[in-house]
C-alpha positions in Angstrom: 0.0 0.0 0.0 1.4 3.2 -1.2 1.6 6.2 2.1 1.3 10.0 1.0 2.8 12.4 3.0 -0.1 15.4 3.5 1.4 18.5 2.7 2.0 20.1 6.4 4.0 16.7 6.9 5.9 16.9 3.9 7.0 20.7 4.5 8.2 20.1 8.1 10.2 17.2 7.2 12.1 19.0 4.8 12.1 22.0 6.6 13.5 20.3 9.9 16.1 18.6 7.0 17.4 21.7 5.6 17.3 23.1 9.1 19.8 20.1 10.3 21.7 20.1 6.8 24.4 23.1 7.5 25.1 22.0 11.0 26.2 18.4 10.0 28.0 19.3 6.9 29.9 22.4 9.5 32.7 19.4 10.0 34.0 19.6 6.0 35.2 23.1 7.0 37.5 24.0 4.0 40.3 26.0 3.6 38.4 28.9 1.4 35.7 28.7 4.7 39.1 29.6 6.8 39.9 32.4 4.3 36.6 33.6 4.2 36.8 33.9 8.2 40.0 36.0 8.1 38.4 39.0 6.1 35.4 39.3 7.7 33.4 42.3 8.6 29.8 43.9 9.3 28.7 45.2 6.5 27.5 48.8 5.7 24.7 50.2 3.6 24.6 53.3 1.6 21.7 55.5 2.7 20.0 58.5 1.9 18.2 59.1 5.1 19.3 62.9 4.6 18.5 63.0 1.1 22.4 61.9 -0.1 24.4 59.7 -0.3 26.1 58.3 3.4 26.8 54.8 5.8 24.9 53.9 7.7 27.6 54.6 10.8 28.2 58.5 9.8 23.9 59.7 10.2 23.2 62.1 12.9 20.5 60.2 14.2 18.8 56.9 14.9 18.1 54.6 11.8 18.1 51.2 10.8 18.1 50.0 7.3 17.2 46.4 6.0 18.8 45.3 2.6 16.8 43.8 -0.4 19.1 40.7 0.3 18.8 40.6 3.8 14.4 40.6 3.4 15.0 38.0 0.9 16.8 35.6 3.3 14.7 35.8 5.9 11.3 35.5 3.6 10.6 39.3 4.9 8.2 40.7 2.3 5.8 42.3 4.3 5.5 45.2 7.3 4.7 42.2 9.3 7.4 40.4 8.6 10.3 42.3 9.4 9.4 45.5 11.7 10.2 43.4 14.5 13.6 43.6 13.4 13.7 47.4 13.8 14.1 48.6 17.5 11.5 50.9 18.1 9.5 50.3 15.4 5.7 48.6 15.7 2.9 47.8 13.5 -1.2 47.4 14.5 -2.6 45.7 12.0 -6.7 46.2 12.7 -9.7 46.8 10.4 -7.8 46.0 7.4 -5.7 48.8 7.1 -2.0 49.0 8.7 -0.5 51.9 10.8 3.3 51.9 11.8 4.5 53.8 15.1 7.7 55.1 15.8 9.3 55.5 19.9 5.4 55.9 20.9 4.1 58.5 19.5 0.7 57.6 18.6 -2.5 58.0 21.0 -4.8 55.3 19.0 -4.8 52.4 16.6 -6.5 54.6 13.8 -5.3 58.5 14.6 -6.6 61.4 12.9 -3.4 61.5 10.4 -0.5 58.4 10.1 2.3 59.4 13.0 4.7 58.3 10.4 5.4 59.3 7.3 5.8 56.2 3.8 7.8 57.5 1.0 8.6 55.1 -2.2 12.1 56.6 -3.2 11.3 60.7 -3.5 8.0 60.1 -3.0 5.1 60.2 0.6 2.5 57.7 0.0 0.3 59.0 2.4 -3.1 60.6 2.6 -3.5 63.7 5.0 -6.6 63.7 7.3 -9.3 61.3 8.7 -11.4 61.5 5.8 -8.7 60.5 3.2 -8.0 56.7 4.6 -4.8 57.8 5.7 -4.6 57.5 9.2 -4.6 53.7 9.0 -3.9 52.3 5.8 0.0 52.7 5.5 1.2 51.2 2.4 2.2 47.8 2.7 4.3 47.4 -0.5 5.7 43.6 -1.3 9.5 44.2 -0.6 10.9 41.5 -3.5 13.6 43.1 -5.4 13.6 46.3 -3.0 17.3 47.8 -2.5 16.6 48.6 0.8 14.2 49.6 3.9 15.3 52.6 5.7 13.3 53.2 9.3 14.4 57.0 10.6 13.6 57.4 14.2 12.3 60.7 15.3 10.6 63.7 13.8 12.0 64.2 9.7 9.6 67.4 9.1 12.9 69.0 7.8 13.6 67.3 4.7 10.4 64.9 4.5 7.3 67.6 5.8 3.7 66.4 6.6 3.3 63.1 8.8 7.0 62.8 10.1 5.6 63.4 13.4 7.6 60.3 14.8 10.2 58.8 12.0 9.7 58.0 8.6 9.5 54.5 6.6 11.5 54.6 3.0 11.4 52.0 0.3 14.2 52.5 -2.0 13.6 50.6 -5.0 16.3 49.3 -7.4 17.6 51.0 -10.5 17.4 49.0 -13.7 21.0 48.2 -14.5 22.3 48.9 -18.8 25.3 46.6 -17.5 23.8 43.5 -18.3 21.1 41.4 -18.3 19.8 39.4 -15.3 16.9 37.7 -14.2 15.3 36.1 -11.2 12.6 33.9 -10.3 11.1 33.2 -6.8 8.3 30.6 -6.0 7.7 29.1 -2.3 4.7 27.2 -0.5 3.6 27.8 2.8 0.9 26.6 5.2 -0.2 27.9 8.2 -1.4 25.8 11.8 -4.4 26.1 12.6 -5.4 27.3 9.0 -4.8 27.3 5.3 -2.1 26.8 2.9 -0.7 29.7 0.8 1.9 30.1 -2.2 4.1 32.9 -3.2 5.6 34.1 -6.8 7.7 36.4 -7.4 9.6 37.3 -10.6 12.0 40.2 -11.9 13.8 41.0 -15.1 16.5 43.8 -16.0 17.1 44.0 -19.8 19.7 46.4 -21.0 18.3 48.1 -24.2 21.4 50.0 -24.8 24.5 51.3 -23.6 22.8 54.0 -21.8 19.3 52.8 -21.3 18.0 49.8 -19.4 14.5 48.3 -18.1 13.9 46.7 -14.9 9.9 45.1 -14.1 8.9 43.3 -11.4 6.3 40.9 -10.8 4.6 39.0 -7.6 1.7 37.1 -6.6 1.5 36.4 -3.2 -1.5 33.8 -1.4 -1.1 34.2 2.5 -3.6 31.8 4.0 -5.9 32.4 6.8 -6.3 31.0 10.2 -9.9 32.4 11.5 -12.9 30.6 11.7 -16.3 31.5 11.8 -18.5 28.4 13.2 -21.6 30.5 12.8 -21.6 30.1 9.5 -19.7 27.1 8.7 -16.8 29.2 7.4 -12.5 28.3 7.9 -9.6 30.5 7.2 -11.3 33.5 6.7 -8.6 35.8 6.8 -6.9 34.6 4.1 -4.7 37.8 2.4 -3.4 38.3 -1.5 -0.7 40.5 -2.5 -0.4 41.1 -5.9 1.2 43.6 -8.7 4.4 44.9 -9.9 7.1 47.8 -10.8 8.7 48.9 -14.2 11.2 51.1 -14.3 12.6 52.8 -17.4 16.5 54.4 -16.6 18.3 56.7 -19.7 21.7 57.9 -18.9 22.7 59.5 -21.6 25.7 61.2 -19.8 27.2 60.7 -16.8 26.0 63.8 -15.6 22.3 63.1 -16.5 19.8 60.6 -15.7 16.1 60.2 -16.1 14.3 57.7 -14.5 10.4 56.5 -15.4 8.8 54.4 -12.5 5.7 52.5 -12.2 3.9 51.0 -10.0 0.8 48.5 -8.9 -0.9 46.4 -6.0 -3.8 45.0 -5.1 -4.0 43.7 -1.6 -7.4 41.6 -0.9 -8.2 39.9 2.0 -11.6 37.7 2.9 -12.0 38.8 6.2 -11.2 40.6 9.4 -8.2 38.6 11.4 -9.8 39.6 14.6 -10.7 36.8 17.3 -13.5 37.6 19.6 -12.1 37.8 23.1 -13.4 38.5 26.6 -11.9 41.7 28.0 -8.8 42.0 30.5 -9.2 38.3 30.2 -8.9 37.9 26.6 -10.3 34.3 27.1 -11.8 32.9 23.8 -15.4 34.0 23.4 -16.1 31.0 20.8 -13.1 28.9 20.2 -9.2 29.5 19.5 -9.0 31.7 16.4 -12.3 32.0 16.1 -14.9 35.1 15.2 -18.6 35.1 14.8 -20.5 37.7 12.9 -23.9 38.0 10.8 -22.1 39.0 7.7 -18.5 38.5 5.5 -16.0 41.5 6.1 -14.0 41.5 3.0 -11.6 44.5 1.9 -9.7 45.9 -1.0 -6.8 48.4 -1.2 -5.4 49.3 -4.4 -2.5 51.6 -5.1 -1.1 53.0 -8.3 1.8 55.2 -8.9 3.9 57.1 -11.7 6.9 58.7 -10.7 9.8 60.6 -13.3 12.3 61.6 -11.4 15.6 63.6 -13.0 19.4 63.8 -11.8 21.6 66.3 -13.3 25.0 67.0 -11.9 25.5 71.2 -13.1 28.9 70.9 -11.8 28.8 73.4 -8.7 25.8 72.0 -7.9 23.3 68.8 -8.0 19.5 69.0 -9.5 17.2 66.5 -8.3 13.4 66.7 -9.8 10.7 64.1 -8.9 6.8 64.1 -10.4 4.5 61.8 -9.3 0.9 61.1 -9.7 -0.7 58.2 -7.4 -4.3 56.6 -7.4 -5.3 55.0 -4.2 -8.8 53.2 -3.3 -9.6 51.4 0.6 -12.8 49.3 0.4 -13.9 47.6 3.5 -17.1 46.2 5.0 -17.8 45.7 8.5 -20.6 43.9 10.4 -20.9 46.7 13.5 -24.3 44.2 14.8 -22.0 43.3 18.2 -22.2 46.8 19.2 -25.6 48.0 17.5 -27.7 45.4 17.3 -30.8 46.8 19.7 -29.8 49.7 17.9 -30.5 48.6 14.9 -34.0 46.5 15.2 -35.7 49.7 16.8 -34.6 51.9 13.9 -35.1 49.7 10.9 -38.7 48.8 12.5 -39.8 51.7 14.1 -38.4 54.9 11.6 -38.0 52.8 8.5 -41.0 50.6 8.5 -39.3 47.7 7.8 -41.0 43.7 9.0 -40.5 43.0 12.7 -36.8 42.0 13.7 -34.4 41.2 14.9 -31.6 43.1 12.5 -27.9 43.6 12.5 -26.4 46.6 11.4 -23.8 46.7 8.3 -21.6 49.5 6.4 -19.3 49.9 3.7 -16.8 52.3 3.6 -15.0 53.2 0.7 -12.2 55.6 0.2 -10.8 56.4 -2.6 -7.9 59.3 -4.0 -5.5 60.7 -6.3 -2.7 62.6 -5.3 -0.2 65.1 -8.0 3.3 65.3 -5.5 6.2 67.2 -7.4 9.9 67.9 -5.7 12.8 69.9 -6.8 16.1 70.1 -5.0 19.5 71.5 -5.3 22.5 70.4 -3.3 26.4 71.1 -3.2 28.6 68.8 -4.6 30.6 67.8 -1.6 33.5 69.7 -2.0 34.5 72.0 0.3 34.0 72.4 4.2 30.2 73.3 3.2 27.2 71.3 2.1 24.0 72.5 1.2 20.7 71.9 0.3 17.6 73.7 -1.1 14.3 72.2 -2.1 10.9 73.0 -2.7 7.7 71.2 -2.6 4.4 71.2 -3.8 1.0 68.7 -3.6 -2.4 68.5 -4.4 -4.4 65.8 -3.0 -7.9 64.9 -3.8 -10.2 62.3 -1.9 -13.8 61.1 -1.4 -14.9 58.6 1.7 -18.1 57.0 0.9 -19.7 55.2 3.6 -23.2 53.5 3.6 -25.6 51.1 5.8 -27.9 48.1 5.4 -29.6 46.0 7.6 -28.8 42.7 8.4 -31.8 40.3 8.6 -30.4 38.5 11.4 -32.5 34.6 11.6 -31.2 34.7 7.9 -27.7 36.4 8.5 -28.9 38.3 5.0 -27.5 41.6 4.4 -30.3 44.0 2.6 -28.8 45.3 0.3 -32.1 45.3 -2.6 -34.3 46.9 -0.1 -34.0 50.7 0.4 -30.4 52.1 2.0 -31.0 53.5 4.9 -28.3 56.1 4.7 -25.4 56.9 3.6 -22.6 60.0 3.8 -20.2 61.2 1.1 -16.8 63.2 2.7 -14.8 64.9 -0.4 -11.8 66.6 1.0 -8.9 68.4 -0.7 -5.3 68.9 0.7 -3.0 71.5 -0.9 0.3 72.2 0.5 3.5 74.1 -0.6 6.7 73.9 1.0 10.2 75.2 0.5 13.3 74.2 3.0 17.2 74.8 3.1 19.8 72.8 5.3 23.4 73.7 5.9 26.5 71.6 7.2 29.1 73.2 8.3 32.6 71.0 9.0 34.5 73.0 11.5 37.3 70.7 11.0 37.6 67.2 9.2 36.4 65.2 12.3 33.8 68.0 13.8 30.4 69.6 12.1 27.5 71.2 12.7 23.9 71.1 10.5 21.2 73.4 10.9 17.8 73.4 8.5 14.3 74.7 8.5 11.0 74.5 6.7 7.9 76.6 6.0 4.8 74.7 5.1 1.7 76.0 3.7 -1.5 74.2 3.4 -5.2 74.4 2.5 -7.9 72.1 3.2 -11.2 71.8 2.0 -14.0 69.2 3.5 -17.7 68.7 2.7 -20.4 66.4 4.4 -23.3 65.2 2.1 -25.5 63.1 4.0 -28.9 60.8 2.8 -31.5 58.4 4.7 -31.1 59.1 8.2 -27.7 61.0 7.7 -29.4 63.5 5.8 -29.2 66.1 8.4 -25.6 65.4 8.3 -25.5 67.9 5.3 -23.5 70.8 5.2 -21.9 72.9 3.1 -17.8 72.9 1.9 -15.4 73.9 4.7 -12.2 75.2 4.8 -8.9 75.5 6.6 -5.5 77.3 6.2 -2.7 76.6 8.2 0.8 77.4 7.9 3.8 75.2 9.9 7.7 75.7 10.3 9.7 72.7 11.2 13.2 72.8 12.5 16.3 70.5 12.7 20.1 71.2 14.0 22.8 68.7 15.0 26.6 68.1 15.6 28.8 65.3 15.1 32.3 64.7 16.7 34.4 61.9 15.1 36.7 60.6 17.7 38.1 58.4 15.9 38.0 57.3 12.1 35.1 54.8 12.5 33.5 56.7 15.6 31.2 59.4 16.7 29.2 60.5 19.0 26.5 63.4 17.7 23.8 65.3 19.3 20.4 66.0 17.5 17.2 68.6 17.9 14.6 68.2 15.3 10.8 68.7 14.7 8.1 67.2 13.0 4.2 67.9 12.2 1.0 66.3 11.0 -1.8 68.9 9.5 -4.9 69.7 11.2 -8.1 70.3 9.5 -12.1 71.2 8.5 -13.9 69.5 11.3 -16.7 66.5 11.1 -19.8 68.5 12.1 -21.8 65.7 12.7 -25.7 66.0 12.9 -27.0 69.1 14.8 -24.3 69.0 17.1 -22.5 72.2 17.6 -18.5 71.1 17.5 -15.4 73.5 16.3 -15.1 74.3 12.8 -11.6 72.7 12.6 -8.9 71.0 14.7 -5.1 72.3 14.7 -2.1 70.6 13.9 0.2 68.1 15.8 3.6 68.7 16.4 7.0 66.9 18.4 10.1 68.3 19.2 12.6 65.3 19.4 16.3 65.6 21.6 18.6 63.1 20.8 22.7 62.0 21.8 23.7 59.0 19.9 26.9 56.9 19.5 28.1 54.4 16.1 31.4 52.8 16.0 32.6 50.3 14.0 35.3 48.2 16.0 37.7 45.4 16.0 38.6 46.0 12.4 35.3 46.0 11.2 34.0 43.3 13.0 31.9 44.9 15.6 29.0 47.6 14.9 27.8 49.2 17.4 24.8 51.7 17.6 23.1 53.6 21.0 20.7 56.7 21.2 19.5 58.0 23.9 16.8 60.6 23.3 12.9 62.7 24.3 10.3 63.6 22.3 7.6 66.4 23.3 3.9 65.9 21.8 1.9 68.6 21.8 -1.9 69.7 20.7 -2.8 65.7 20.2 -5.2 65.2 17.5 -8.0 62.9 19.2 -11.7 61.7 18.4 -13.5 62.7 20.9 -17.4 62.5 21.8 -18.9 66.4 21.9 -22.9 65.8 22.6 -22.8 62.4 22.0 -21.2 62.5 18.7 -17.6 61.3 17.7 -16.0 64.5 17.0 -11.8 65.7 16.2 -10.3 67.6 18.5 -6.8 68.8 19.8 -6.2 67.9 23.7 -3.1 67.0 25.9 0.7 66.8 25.8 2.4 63.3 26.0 6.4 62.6 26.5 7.9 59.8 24.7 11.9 59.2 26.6 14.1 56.1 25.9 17.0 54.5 24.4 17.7 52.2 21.9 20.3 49.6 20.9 22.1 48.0 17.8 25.1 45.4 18.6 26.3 43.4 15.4 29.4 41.0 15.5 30.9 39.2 12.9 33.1 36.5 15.4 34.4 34.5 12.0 34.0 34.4 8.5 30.0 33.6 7.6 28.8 33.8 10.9 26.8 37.3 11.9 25.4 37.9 15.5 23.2 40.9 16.5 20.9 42.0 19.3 18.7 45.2 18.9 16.0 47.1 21.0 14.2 49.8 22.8 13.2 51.7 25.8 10.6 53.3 25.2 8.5 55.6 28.0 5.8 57.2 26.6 3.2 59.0 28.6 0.6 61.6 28.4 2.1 64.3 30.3 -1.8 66.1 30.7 -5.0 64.7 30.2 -6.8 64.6 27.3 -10.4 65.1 27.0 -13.1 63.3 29.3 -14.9 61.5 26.8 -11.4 60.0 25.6 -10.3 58.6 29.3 -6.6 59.6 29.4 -5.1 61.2 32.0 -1.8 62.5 33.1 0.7 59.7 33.2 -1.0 57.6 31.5 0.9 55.5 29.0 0.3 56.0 25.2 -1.5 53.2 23.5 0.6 50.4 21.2 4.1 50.7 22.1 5.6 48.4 24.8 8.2 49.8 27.3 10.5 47.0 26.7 11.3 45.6 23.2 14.4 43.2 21.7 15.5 40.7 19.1 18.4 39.0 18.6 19.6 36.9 15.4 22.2 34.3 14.5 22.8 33.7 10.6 25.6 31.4 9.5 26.9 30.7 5.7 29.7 28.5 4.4 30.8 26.7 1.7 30.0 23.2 1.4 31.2 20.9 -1.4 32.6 22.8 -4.9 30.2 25.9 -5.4 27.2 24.5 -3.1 27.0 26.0 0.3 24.9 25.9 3.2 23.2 28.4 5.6 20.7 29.2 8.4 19.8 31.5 11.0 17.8 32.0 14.0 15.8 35.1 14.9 14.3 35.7 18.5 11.7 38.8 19.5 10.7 39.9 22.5 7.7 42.0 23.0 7.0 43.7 26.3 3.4 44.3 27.8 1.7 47.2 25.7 -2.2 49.0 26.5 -4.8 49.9 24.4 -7.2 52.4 23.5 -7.7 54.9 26.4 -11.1 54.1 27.8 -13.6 57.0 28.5 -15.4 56.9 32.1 -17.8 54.2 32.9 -16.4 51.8 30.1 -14.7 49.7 31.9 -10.9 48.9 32.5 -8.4 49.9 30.0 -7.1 47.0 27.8 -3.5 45.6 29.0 -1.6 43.3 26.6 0.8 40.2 28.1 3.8 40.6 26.3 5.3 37.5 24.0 8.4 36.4 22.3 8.6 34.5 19.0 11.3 32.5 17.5 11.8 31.7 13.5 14.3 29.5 11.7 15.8 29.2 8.3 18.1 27.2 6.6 18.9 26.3 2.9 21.4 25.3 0.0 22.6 27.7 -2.7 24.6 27.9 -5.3 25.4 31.1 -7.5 22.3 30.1 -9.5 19.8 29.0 -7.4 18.7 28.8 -3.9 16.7 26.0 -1.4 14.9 28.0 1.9 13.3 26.2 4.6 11.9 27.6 7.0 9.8 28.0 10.7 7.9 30.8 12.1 6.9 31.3 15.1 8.1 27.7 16.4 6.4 27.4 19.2 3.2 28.4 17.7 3.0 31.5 20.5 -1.1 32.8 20.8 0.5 36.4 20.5 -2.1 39.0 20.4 -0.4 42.4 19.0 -3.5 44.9 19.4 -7.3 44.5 21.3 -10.2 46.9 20.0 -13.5 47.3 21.6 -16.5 45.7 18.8 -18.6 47.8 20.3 -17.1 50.9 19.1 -17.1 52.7 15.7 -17.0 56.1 14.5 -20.7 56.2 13.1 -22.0 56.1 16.9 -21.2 56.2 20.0 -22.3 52.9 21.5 -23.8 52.6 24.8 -21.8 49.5 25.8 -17.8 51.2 25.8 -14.9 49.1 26.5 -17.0 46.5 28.3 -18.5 44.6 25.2 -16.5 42.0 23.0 -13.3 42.9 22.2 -11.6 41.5 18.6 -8.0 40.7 19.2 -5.4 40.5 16.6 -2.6 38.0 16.8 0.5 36.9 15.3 0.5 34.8 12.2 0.5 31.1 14.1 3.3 28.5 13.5 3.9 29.1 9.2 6.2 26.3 7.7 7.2 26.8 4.1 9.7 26.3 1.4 11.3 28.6 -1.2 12.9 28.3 -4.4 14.9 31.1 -6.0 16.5 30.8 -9.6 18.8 33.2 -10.9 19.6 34.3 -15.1 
C-alpha cells in the first residue's frame, strides 16, 4: 500500500532537513571557509536618510536599514514580517488597514493623520486627514527586489514635511542596470497551523536596451492563508490575504552627468475577512473557540495603489539638481458587520423609523475611500566639496479624496445583508489637501572630524471638506469647509568623530501632522476645525565600528515632546476631532552586530521606550496624566544568528535564527464608565531558516513562530465605531489581533 505524506507533513520534514543540513556538513570546514573567516566584517549600507548619499555609521540620528538581500533571506516581504527587526519600530494591523508607530508617538490604533510618514524613493504615499484613509492604511508594499528599507527614528519634518511626526518609513527601489542582463525567479509554499495553505511568486527581469538605457519590471503574486474561523456560519480561514502587482522602471543615462528615471507601480492587496478573534476583556479568554470570530455577515476589503513617478538627476557641476513628479491613485474598500455593538440599535430603527417587518436586525456599512494625489519635488544640493554642504528644495501637492460610507440592515435569523431593499443612509466626505513647501539645510565642517547642520521648513496648506448626507444622515448635510494653516519645522545637529570609525552626535529636530475642517456631525455644535500636531525630538547618539570592522555598534538615547494631540473625541454624544493634551515619549535604543568568524553574523537590537501623556486629554477620551500612550511596549528586543559557508565545490549551506521579544503594551484609552483599560501580556517569538545555494539557485526552509505562541499584538472594543457612539464602551467583546501562528514553508529562487 502506497503512504502519502499530506502537505503540512511533507513541509516540516524537509524543513526540519534543511534546518539540520548546514550543522552536519559544518565538519567539512574548507580551507576557502578559513579564508573567508579572516576578512570578515559587518557590513554597511549606503543610505540616503538625509536626502544623499552616506553609511549607515556617519547619520546624525537613529536609523536602521534592512537590505533587499537581507528581506529576501529571511522570507521578509511584508511590514509584518520584518518591523520586529527594527528597534522601536511597531505595527497594529486592525480593520484591514496598517498603521506603523515610531518610539510611541501615537494616541490610538486609527489616529486622525499616520504618525509616520511612507515615502517610495522621492516620493510620501500618504493621505492627510481622517477622511482620506490615511490615518490607518499605510502602504504595505511587497518588498521582492527592494534595494533597501530605511526606518528613521524621530521627527524628519525638515527634509520629508507632513506626517513625520515620529520617524519615517523609505522604500528605496532598485535602479534598472544597462550593464547587463539578469533575471530572477522566486516561487515558495507555505501553510499555516491552525489554518490554510498559501503560495508565493515572485519574478523580476533587467534588460539592458542599450548602452545607456535599461529596463527593470517586477512581478509577484502572493497567497497568504488564513487561520480564523467562523462556526456561525460554517466558514474556515477567513482571513486569508493576497498581495499582488508589480514595478517597471525605465532608466536613460545618456551622460554621466544626466539621468532620467520612469517608474511605475501596482498592488492589489485583498483579503476575505477581518483577522480579529473575539475575546473576553482584561481576560482575553476565547469568546467561541481559539481563532475564532462570529458575525452575521463576510468583512471583505480591498486596497489598491497605483503610482507614476519621473524623477531627473543632473550633476550642473557646482551643484546637483534633483526633480521628482508623481501622480498616485489610491482606493480602501472595507465592510464591517458593527451588529455586536448596535444590534438593539438597529431593530428599533429599521422597524420603528424605517418601516421595515418585525426584527431582529444587525447593522452593516461599507466604507470606501478612494484618492488621487499630484506630488512634485525639486532640489538642489552642493557637490561635496569643500567644508560646506547645502541643500535647497521646494515642494508642492495637491491631494484629492472622497470617503463614501453607507448602511444596510442585516436580517439577522437569515444572516442576509439587505442590500435590494431601500439604504438607509449613507454620507459622502470629499476633502482636498494642498500644501506648498520650500526648505534649506546647511553643514558646516569646522574641521575634518567636527560639524554642525542646521535646516528649517515653511509649510503652507489648504484644506477643503464637505459632508453630504442621505437616509437618516441626511441632516448630516453641510456645506464645503475650509482651513488654512501654515507650519515651520526645524532641525540642527553636531557630530564629533573621535576616531576614524567613531562618533558620538547630538540631534534637535521637529516634525508635524496637518490639522483640518472638522466632522460636524448631525446638529451638534462642535469646532469648525482642529489644529495641527507637532514633536520636538532631543537626541545624543553613539556608532562605532570596532575590531577591524568586525563589531558595529549603535546607541541613542533621546525625548520627544507631543503637543496639541489630534484625538476623536465625543462632543454631545457624537464622535467628533479635536486637539487635547501633551504626551512625552523618553528612551534609548540599541544596535550590537558582530561578525566573530567568516560567515557567521550575531546581533541583538532594542528599545526603551516611555511614553506617557504628560496632561489629560479630553473626558470623553479617558486619558489622563501619566497615563501610557496606547501600542508601544516599554520594553522591546531581538536578537539573530545567521551562518553561511561553503560546502562541497560551489554548493554552500546556511541558516539563521531570529528571536523577539515584545513587552506588555495597553490599548485604546477608555472613557469613564467603560470599563478597565485593555492591558496586553507581552510575547516572544522565535523563526528559523536554513537552505542550500549555489550562484544560480537557492533551497529555503523555514519555521515561524516555532512554538506556535497565541501572541495577540492589538485589542479593540466591537462595540465601538465612529458612526455612533455605542452605549456599551470598553466593556462589550473585544476583537483581538494575533500573530500569524506557527507558518512552515519552502522557497525556491533561480537566478539568469
Amino acid at each position: 500500500m502506497k503512504t502519502y505524506l499530506k502537505p503540512k507533513t511533507l513541509l516540516l520534514s524537509t524543513a526540519v532537513g534543511l534546518l539540520l543540513l548546514p550543522g552536519a556538513q559544518a565538519r567539512a570546514e574548507t580551507a576557502a571557509g578559513d579564508g573567508a573567516a579572516r576578512s570578515a566584517t559587518v557590513e554597511e549600507l549606503i543610505v540616503t536618510a538625509q536626502k544623499r548619499e552616506e553609511t549607515t555609521l556617519t547619520v546624525p540620528m537613529g536609523l536602521t536599514a534592512l537590505s533587499g538581500e537581507q528581506l529576501e533571506r529571511q522570507q521578509s516581504y511584508r511590514l509584518e514580517d520584518f518591523v520586529a527587526k527594527v528597534p522601536g519600530l511597531n505595527l497594529t494591523e486592525t480593520m484591514g488597514g496598517t498603521q506603523l508607530v515610531v518610539r510611541g508617538i501615537a494616541a490610538s490604533y486609527a489616529s486622525i493623520n499616520a504618525p509616520v510618514a511612507t515615502y517610495i524613493d522621492e516620493t510620501p504615499l500618504v493621505g492627510i486627514g481622517p477622511f482620506s484613509g490615511g490615518s490607518s492604511n499605510t502602504p504595505n508594499l511587497d518588498a521582492f527586489d527592494i534595494k533597501r528599507i530605511e526606518v528613521l527614528k524621530g521627527p524628519q519634518g525638515t527634509l520629508y514635511g507632513a506626517n513625520a511626526l515620529g520617524g519615517l518609513f523609505k522604500y528605496v527601489t532598485n535602479a534598472p542596470d544597462p550593464a547587463g542582463f539578469a533575471a530572477k525567479v522566486q516561487a515558495g509554499v507555505s501553510t499555516v497551523d491552525h489554518g490554510g495553505d498559501g503560495y508565493n511568486l515572485h519574478g523580476m527581469i533587467n534588460v539592458p536596451l542599450a548602452d545607456d538605457l535599461a529596463f527593470r519590471l517586477v512581478g509577484y503574486d502572493n497567497e497568504y492563508p488564513g487561520y480564523i474561523d467562523d462556526p456561525s456560519r460554517g466558514l474556515k480561514n477567513i482571513n486569508d490575504n493576497r498581495f499582488a502587482g508589480g514595478r517597471a522602471s525605465l532608466l536613460w543615462t545618456p551622460t554621466t552627468a544626466f539621468s532620467l528615471r520612469l517608474n511605475a507601480f501596482y498592488q492589489k492587496h485583498t483579503w476575505g475577512d477581518l483577522g480579529g478573534e473575539d475575546v473576553a476583556p482584561s481576560t482575553f479568554t476565547p469568546i467561541h473557540c481559539n481563532y475564532c470570530q462570529e458575525r452575521l455577515a463576510s468583512q471583505p476589503g480591498r486596497n489598491e495603489l497605483q503610482y507614476y513617478n519621473a524623477t531627473i538627476n543632473w550633476d550642473l557641476g557646482p551643484a546637483k539638481l534633483m526633480t521628482s513628479s508623481t501622480y498616485y491613485k489610491s482606493s480602501f474598500l472595507q465592510d464591517r458587520d458593527l451588529s455586536i455593538g448596535y444590534g438593539n440599535i438597529a431593530t428599533f430603527l429599521f422597524t420603528n423609523l424605517f418601516g421595515f417587518p418585525p426584527g431582529p436586525y444587525g447593522f452593516w456599512a461599507g466604507q470606501d475611500y478612494h484618492g488621487d494625489s499630484w506630488v512634485h519635488e525639486a532640489r538642489l544640493s552642493s557637490n561635496g566639496e569643500g567644508p560646506l554642504e547645502w541643500q535647497a528644495g521646494a515642494y508642492y501637492t495637491d491631494k484629492k479624496a472622497t470617503n463614501f460610507q453607507v448602511y444596510h440592515p442585516i436580517f439577522v435569523p437569515t444572516k442576509t445583508v439587505l442590500f435590494n431593499d431601500s439604504t438607509i443612509g449613507t454620507e459622502t466626505l470629499p476633502t482636498t489637501y494642498k500644501e506648498i513647501a520650500g526648505y534649506a539645510n546647511v553643514d558646516y565642517h569646522i574641521t575634518p572630524t567636527f560639524d554642525v547642520a542646521v535646516g528649517g521648513r515653511y509649510s503652507h496648506q489648504r484644506q477643503t471638506f464637505e459632508q453630504i448626507g442621505t437616509g437618516y444622515d441626511a441632516s448630516a448635510t453641510l456645506p464645503e469647509a475650509s482651513m488654512k494653516d501654515e507650519v515651520f519645522t526645524y532641525s540642527g545637529d553636531a557630530r564629533w568623530r573621535f576616531t576614524p570609525d567613531s562618533m558620538v552626535y547630538a540631534r534637535i529636530a521637529s516634525g508635524f501632522v496637518p490639522g483640518g475642517p472638522n466632522d460636524q456631525g448631525f446638529t451638534v455644535p462642535v469646532p469648525p476645525t482642529f489644529g495641527s500636531s507637532t514633536t520636538v525630538n532631543y537626541e545624543l547618539g553613539l556608532k562605532s565600528s570596532l575590531l577591524d570592522k568586525r563589531l558595529s555598534v549603535e546607541f541613542s538615547l533621546f525625548e520627544i515632546d507631543w503637543k496639541k494631540i489630534q484625538l476623536a473625541a465625543v462632543v454631545g454624544g457624537y464622535s467628533s476631532l479635536t486637539n487635547g493634551g501633551t504626551a512625552k515619549s523618553q528612551g534609548f535604543e540599541w544596535d550590537f552586530t558582530y561578525v566573530p568568524v567568516g560567515g557567521l553574523t550575531l546581533d541583538f537590537n532594542g528599545a526603551y521606550t516611555k511614553a506617557r501623556l504628560t496632561e489629560d486629554v479630553p473626558a470623553s477620551v479617558g486619558g489622563l496624566k501619566g497615563d501610557r500612550l496606547p501600542i508601544t511596549p516599554e520594553w522591546q528586543a531581538s536578537a539573530s544568528a545567521s551562518y553561511e559557508r561553503p560546502l562541497v565545490g560551489d554548493l554552500s549551506g546556511f541558516a539563521g535564527v531570529n528571536w523577539h521579544f515584545t513587552g506588555s503594551r495597553y490599548g485604546e484609552f477608555e472613557e469613564p464608565g467603560a470599563g478597565p483599560r485593555q492591558k496586553l501580556r507581552s510575547y516572544q517569538i522565535v523563526d528559523l531558516r536554513a537552505g542550500i545555494e549555489t550562484q544560480r539557485w537557492t533551497l529555503a526552509a523555514y519555521v515561524k513562530n516555532v512554538a506556535d505562541s497565541h501572541a495577540i499584538t492589538y485589542v479593540t472594543d466591537e462595540t465601538r465605531s465612529g458612526l455612533l457612539v455605542s452605549p456599551y464602551g470598553g466593556n462589550g467583546p473585544q476583537s483581538a489581533f494575533i500573530v500569524t501562528p506557527r507558518t512552515i514553508g519552502l522557497e525556491f529562487t533561480a537566478n539568469f
